[in-house]
N, C-alpha and C positions, 0 to 999 in steps of 0.2 A: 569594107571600110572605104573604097573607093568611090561607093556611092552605084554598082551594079546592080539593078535591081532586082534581076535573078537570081542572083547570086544572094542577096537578104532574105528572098524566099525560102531558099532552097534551107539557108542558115536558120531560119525560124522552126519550119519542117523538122528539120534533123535535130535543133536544139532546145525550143520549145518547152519538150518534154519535162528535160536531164533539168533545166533552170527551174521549174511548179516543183518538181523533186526534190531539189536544194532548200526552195524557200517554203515550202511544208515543212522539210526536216526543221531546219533552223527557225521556224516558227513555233515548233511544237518543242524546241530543246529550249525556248527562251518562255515561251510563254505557257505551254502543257499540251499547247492544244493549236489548229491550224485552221482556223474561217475558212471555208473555199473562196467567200468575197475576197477574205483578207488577200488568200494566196491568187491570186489572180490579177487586184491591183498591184501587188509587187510584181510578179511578175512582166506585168505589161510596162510598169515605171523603169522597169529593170533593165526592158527591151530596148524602151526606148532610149535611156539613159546610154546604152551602147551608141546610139547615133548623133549624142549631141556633139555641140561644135566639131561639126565634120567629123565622126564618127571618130572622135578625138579616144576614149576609153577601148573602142575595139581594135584601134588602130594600137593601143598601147601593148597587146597582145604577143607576145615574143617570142611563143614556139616553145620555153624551156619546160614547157608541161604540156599535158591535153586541156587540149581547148575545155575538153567540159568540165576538166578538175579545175581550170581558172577562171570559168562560169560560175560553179559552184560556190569558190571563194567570193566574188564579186555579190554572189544574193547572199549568201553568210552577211558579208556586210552593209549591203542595204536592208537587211532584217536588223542588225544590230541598230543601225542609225535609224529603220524607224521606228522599233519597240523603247528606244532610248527616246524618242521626240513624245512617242505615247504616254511613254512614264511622266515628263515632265508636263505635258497638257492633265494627265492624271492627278497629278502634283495638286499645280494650280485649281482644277477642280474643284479638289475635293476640301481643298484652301477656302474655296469661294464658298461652300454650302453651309448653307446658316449654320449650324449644328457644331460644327468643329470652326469654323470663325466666332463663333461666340464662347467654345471652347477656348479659343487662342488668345480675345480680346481682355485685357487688362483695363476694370471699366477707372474712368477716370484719366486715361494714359493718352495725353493731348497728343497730335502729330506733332514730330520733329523729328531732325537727322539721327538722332540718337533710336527712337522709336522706330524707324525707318528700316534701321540696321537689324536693328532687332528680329521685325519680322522678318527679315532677308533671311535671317537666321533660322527661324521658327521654319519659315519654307522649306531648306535646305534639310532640317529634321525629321520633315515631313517628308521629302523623297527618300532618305537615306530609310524610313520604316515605310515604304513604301515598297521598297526594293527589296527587306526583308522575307516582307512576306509572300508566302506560296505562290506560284502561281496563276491558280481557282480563284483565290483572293483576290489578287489584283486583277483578273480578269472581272470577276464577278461587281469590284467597286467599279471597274474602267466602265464597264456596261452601265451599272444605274447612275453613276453620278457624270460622267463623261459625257455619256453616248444621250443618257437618260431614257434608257429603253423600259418598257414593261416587263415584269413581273414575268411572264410568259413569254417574252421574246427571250429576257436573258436566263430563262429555264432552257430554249428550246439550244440556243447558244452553249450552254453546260453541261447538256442532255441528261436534263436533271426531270423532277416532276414540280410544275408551277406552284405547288404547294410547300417544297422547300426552301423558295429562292429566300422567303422571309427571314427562317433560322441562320440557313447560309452564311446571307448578306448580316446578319445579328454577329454572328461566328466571328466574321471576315473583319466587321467595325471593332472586336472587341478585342484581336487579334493584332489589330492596326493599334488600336487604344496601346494595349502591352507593351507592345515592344515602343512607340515612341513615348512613354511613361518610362521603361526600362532602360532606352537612352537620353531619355531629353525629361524627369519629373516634372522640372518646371514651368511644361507646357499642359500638362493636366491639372483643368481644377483640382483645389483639393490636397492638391502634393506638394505645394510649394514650402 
């Protein structure tokens, strides 16, 4: 925290490890499963994050634990905050794709504040069955609609066979369909 530079070495060496370990775990407890991409940019954001403004977070460190049980906590929580930022770009997503925006659209329904709200709303329904479901599911929509990966990448990502992703992904949409039908009718055609 002093800004030593041997001494960050020596901290990465020794710590490195015990922090990939943390943020696999709490990756695979929140989402099923652990990208090594994934676990690797947290980790390295993790690191870094110990040294900003003046290694102001490491410095916050107080001894009343081992250091690598308050590491661990520390990616616990930047796993939370970024599968929580994922969820929401997932959100919006999956909002934007023609398919369920034209699912959402009330035709005839001019802009105005009242409409405005509304979707506000329809969004908000749309994370809460988002968050519902499994975590395959969300994985599996986060990949084609998100990421917009192929067929065979988010096979090879699920360590599934490229010939399932179709049903899957059918499974996962009609699963999503359910439960925001189950909580929210009024945003399925059809149900109103």
């Amino acid at each position: 925290a002093a800004g030593d530079a041997a001494a960050w070495r020596t901290f990465l060496s020794l710590h490195t490890p015990s922090v990939r370990r943390a943020v696999s775990a709490a990756l695979v407890r929140r989402r099923g499963r652990a990208h090594p991409a994934d676990v690797d940019n947290l980790t390295q954001k993790i690191l870094l994050d110990l040294l900003k403004d003046d290694a102001r977070k490491l410095a916050g460190f107080r001894g009343r634990s081992r250091l690598s049980t308050w590491l661990a906590v520390v990616a616990a929580r930047a796993v939370l905050n970024a599968v929580t930022a994922e969820a929401a770009r997932l959100s919006a997503q999956i909002l934007a794709a023609p398919g369920l925006r034209a699912a959402l659209r009330r035709d005839g329904d001019p802009p105005s504040p009242s409409r405005n709200a509304e979707r506000d709303e329809e969004r908000r329904a749309v994370r809460v069955a988002l968050r519902l479901l499994g975590s395959r599911d969300q994985l599996l929509l986060r990949l084609t609609y998100d990421e917009g990966v192929s067929y065979a990448d988010a096979a090879r990502s699920l360590g599934v066979s490229p010939n399932s992703i179709a049903p899957l992904l059918d499974r996962a949409r009609t699963r999503f369909r359910a439960i925001l039908s189950e909580h929210h009718p009024e945003l399925i055609p059809g149900q109103d």
